[in-house]
C-alpha positions in Angstrom: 0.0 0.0 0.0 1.2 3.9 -0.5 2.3 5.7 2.2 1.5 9.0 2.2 0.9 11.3 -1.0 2.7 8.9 -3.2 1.1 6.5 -5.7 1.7 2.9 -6.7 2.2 2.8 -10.6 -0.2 1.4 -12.9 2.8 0.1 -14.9 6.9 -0.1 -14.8 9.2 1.7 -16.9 11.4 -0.3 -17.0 10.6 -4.1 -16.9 13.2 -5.8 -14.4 12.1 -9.3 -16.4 15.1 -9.7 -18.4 14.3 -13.3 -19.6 11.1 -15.5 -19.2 11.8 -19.2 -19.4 9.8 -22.1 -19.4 12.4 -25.3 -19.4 10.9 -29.2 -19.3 13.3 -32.1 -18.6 12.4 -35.6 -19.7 13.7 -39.3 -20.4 14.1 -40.0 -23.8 12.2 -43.8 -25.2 13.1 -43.3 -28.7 16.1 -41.8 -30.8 16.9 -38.6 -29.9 17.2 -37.6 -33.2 13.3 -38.4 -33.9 12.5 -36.4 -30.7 14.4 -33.3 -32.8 12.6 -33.7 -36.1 9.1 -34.0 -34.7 9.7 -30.6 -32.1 11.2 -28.7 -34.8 8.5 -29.7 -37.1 5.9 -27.9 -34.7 3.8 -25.5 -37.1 4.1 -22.5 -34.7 7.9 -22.8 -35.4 7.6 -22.7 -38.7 8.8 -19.5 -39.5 11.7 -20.0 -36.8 15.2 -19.6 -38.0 17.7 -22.5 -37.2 20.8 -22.2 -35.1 23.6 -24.9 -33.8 24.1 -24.1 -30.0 27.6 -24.7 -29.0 26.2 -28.4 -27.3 26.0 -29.4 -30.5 29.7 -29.9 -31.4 30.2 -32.3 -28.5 29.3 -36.1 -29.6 25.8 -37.2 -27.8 27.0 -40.3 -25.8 29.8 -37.8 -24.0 27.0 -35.2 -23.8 24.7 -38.3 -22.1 27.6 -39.6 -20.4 28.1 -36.3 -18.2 25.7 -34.9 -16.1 26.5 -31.4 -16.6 25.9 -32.1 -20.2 22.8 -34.1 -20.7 20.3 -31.1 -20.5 22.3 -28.8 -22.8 20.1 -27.7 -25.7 22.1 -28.5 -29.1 19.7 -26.2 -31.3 17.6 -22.9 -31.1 14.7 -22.0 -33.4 14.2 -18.3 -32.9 11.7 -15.3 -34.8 13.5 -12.7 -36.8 13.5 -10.0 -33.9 14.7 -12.7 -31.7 12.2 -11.9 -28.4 11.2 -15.6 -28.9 13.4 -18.6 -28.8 12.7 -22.9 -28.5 15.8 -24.3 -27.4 15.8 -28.7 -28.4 18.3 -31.0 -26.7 17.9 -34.7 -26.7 16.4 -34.5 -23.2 15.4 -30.9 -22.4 13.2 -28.2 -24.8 12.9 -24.7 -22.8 11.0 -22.0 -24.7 12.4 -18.3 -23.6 10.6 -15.3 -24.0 12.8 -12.1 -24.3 12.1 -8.3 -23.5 9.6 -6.1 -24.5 7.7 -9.5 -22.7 3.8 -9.9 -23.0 1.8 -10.3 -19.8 2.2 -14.1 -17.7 -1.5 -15.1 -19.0 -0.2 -14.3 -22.7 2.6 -15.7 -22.6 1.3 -19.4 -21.3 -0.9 -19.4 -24.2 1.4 -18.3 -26.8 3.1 -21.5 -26.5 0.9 -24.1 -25.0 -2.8 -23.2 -25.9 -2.2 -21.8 -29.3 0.0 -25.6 -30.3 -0.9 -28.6 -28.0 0.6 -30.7 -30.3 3.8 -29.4 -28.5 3.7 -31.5 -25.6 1.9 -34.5 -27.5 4.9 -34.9 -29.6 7.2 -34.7 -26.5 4.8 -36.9 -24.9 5.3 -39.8 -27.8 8.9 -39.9 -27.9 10.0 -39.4 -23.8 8.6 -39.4 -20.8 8.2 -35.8 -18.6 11.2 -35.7 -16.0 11.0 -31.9 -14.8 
C-alpha cells in the first residue's frame, strides 16, 4: 500500500524481467534424433530460424555420459526480432521469451494453448522428467 501522497504505478518503466523461461526435462524412449525432427517440425515454429548451439559440437554419448551435459540444448529455433526462442536438446526443450515481454496469461498461451501438439509430440517420444 502507498504511504503517504505517493502513488503505486499502474505500470513499470522499465521491466526488471530480463528473460522468461519455461524449461521441461524428460527421459528419452526413442532416438533422440526423432524427438528433434518432430519438435522442430511444430507448425508455430515454422517461420523460426535454425541455429547450432555450441552443445552441439560435442558427440551425444559424452554429452549423455556427463551430467553437466545431458540437459544442454544442441539447437535454437528463434523469430527474426529474436524476443522468442525454443531451445531442443535430446532430453530438455525450454522455450524463452525475451524483453519487451507480453503479460504471464499471454505468454502461457502463446506456447501451450495456441500448439498442443507441443507436448503431445514430447509426450510420444519421452517421458516428462521436470
Amino acid at each position: 500500500m502507498a504511504t503517504g501522497k505517493k502513488r503505486i504505478p499502474a505500470k513499470l518503466k522499465h521491466d526488471a524481467i530480463v528473460e522468461a523461461l519455461l524449461e521441461m526435462r524428460f527421459d528419452m524412449t526413442t532416438i533422440p534424433e526423432v524427438l528433434l525432427g518432430r519438435l522442430a517440425d511444430c507448425p508455430l515454429w515454422k517461420s523460426f530460424e535454425q541455429d547450432r548451439m555450441p552443445a552441439y559440437e560435442i558427440p551425444a554419448f559424452v554429452r549423455q555420459a556427463d551430467p553437466n551435459l545431458r540437459y544442454q540444448p544442441v539447437f535454437e529455433l528463434h523469430n527474426a526480432e529474436k524476443n522468442r526462442a525454443v531451445r531442443i536438446g535430446g532430453q530438455v526443450l525450454s522455450y524463452h521469451r525475451l524483453p519487451p515481454a507480453v503479460g504471464e496469461d499471454r505468454r502461457a498461451k502463446t506456447l501451450w494453448q495456441r500448439d498442443p501438439t507441443i507436448v503431445a509430440r514430447a509426450g510420444r517420444a519421452g517421458r516428462a522428467r521436470r
